[in-house]
C-alpha positions, 0 to 999 in steps of 0.5 A, spaced: 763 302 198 757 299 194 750 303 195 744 299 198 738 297 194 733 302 193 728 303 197 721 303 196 718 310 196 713 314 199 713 322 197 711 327 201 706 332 198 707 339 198 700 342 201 700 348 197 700 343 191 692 343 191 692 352 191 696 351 185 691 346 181 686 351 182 689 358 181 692 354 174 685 351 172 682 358 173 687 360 168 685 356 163 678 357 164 679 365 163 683 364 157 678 358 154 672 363 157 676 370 153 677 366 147 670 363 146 666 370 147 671 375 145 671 378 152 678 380 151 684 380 147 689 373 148 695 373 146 700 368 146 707 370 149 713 366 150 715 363 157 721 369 157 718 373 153 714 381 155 708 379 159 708 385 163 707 389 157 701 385 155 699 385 161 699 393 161 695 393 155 689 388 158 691 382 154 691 375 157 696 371 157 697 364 155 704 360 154 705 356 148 712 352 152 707 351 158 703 347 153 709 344 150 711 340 157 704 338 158 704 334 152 711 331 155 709 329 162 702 326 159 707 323 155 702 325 149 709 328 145 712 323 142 706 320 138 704 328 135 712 330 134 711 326 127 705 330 125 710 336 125 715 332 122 710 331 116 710 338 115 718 338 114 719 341 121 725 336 122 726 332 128 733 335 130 729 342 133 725 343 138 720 337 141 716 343 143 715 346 137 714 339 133 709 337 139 706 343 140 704 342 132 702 335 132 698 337 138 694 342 134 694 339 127 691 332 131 687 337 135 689 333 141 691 337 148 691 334 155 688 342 157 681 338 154 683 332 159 685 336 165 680 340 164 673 338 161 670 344 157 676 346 153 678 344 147 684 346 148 689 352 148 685 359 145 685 361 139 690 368 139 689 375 137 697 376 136 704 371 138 709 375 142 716 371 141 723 373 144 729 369 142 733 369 149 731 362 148 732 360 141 731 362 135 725 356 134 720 360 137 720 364 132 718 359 127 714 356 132 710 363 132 710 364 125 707 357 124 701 359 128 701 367 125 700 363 118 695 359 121 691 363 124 692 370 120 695 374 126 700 379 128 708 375 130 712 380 133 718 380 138 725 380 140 731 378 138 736 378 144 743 377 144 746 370 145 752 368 148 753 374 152 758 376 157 758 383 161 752 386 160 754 394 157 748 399 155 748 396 148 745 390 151 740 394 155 739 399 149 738 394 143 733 391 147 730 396 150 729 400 144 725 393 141 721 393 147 717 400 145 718 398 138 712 393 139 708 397 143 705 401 137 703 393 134 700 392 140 695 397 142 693 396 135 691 390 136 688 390 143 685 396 141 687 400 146 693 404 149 699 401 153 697 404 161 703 406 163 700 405 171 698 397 169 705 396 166 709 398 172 704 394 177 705 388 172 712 389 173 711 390 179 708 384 181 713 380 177 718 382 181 714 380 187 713 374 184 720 372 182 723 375 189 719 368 192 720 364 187 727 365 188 727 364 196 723 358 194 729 355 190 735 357 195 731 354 201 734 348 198 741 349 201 738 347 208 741 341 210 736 336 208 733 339 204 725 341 203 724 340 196 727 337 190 728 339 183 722 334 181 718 339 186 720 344 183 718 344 175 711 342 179 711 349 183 714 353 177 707 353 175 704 360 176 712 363 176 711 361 168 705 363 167 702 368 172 708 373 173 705 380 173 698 377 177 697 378 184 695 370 185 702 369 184 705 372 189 699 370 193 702 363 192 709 363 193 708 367 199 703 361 202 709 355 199 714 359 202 711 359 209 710 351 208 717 350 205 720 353 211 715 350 217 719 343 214 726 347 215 725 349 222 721 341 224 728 338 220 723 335 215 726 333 208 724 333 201 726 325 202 728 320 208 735 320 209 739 325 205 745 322 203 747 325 197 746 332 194 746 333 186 744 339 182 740 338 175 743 342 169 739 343 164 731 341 161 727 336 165 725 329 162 718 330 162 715 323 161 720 321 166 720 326 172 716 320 176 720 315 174 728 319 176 724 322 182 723 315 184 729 312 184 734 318 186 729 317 192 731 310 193 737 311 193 737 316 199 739 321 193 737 329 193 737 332 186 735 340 190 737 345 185 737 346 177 739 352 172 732 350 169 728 352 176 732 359 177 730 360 168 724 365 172 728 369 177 728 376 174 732 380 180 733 386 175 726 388 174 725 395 176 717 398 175 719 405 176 724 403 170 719 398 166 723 398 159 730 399 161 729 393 167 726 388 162 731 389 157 736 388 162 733 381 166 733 377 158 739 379 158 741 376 165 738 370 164 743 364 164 742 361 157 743 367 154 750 368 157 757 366 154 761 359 157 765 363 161 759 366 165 755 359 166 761 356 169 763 362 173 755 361 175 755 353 177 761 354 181 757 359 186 751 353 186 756 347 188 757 352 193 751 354 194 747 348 195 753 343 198 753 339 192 756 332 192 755 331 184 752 334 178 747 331 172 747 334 165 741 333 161 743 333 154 737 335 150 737 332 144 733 338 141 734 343 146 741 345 144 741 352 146 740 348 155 744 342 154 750 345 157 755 339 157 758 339 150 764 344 151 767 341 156 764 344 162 762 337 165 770 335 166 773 343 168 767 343 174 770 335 175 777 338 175 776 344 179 771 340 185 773 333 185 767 333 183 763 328 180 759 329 174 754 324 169 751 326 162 744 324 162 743 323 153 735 324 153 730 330 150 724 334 154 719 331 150 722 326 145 722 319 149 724 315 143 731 319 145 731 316 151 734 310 154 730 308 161 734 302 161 741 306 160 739 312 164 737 308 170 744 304 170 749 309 170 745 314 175 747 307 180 753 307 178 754 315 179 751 314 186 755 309 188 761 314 184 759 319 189 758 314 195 765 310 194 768 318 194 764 321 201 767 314 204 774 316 203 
């Protein structure tokens, strides 16, 4: 059985899309705002990193990794990732770091052009890294310490974990409160305690809708798409620890489940249901979401998307409960755990097949290169492509190729469904 010819596209927008520009854009105008009159401390904080912390000691907070999938999806990445290259940092490592760089040393930022008035991102006061990603946030952070003389401090979590012991939470723990002494002197002031536990509060708030959003994808056809997701991701990224947030996701949820009870799909008939493993193609989301539409294809749930949903924090346990959700988050884990966690979302989500994304530069979120895809394959009689491609870096990235195998996996999973 062949597939049809794709067909021609029209997207249905999500509603609550226009009340995320806004609360996104009032953000960066509060940063920018912070940084030009000194009104507050910045600082600049991984996207898994302390937050609520620095929120419990008046900081604002702006995510260098939100920036860099800016640069991918305005597609400015791979013209600035050979500045960062000039200065030694190699290609093979991060396309954020190396695009975030160039982007700095170019003094080019597509906040300048989403938002007229700001140069781009604020000047920071301290960079907070935890390494529950990868170890090039460290580097990333110490390259901006040296530029700008500031405070780095951190965390370094454990990889590859499997149970979780009080060791785990202990170390991290204990790191955690290891910094705040660094970060009352540079915020001049004491960690508020009450502000701390209501950040963490809000967080888990937030991540509880966040997640609701994400599983809502299980309903058959489903209301939102991966493609969908790394836009409504947004405040989940960035605004964890603020009401706004919450606020938002409790708008979007309502909308998401409107379309449930109305039958209404991400896209028109829903034939085929995938599941996304790791990064997005940021120049590319279009252009993929577009043509699994086309061939009546569903990609609905992703290992990238759930990177913010943090069940484990606790505001009556501040510490110990943060320490314990970056040490739960799936890229931090052991194959063993990973593969037990993609079963339950084959499960989950009714999936009929799986795409990996291998990241040229982001090793530590391509999950395919210890012979997952072909165990999941065997397991589910499911059928299982590699994408070869980056986040940011488009010149490892065949369009032609990708476009080419997805057909024929679509056409893989059609002649298997027909059987």
């Amino acid at each position: 059985m062949k597939t049809e010819q794709p067909k021609p596209v029209t997207f249905k927008k999500i509603n609550a899309t226009n009340k995320m520009k806004e609360i996104m854009e009032r953000h960066f105008r509060e940063l920018d705002e912070a940084s030009k009159t000194k009104s507050r401390k910045v600082a600049w904080c991984t996207s898994v990193g302390p937050a609520e912390l620095l929120r419990g000691m008046g900081f604002l907070v702006f995510y260098p990794e939100n920036h860099g999938a800016m640069l991918g999806s305005t597609r400015m990445a791979t013209d600035l990732i050979p500045l960062a290259n000039a200065l030694g940092y190699s290609p093979d490592i991060c396309s954020y770091l190396t695009a975030d760089i160039g982007s700095y040393l170019k003094g080019a930022s597509p906040i300048s052009k989403a938002y007229p008035g700001i140069a781009g991102p604020p000047r920071p006061d301290v960079l907070v890294y935890n390494t529950n990603q990868c170890r090039d946030v460290h580097d990333w952070f110490s390259y901006y310490g040296r530029e700008f003389n500031v405070p780095v401090v951190g965390i370094q979590t454990h990889r590859g974990v499997g149970d979780i012991s009080k060791a785990h939470i202990d170390s991290i723990s204990n790191q955690l409160k290891a910094i705040v002494p660094q970060l009352e002197e540079v915020a001049g002031r004491k960690l508020d305690m009450d502000e701390f536990k209501n950040a963490v509060g809000l967080s888990r708030q937030c991540t509880d809708l966040w997640k609701e959003v994400l599983e809502i994808a299980a309903n058959v056809p489903s209301p939102l798409t991966f493609f969908d997701g790394t836009i409504q991701m947004g405040p989940a990224v960035v605004l964890r620890g603020e009401q706004v947030a919450v606020d938002f996701y409790k708008e979007l949820l309502a909308e998401l489940k409107q379309r449930v009870r109305d039958g209404v799909g991400a896209i028109d008939d829903e034939q085929f249901r995938l599941y996304w493993d790791g990064m997005p193609i940021w120049g590319k989301l279009r252009e993929l979401s577009t043509q699994f539409a086309g061939l009546n294809t569903c990609v609905l749930a992703s290992t990238y998307c759930s990177s913010w949903v943090f069940p484990a924090l606790d505001p009556d346990d501040p510490f110990d409960s943060m320490a314990r959700a970056y040490i739960e988050l799936f890229i931090v884990r052991d194959e063993n755990y990973k593969e037990r966690y993609m079963e339950d979302q084959i499960n989950r989500y009714k999936i009929d097949g799986m795409i990996f994304h291998d990241a040229k530069t982001c090793p530590n979120n391509s999950n395919n290169r210890y012979g997952m895809p072909e165990r999941l394959t065997n397991k589910f009689n499911m059928p299982t492509l590699v994408i070869n491609g980056d986040l940011n870096d488009l010149r490892c990235y065949s369009e032609e190729q990708a476009r080419t195998n997805i057909e024929a996996f679509i056409e893989q999973i059609a002649e298997k469904k027909s059987r």
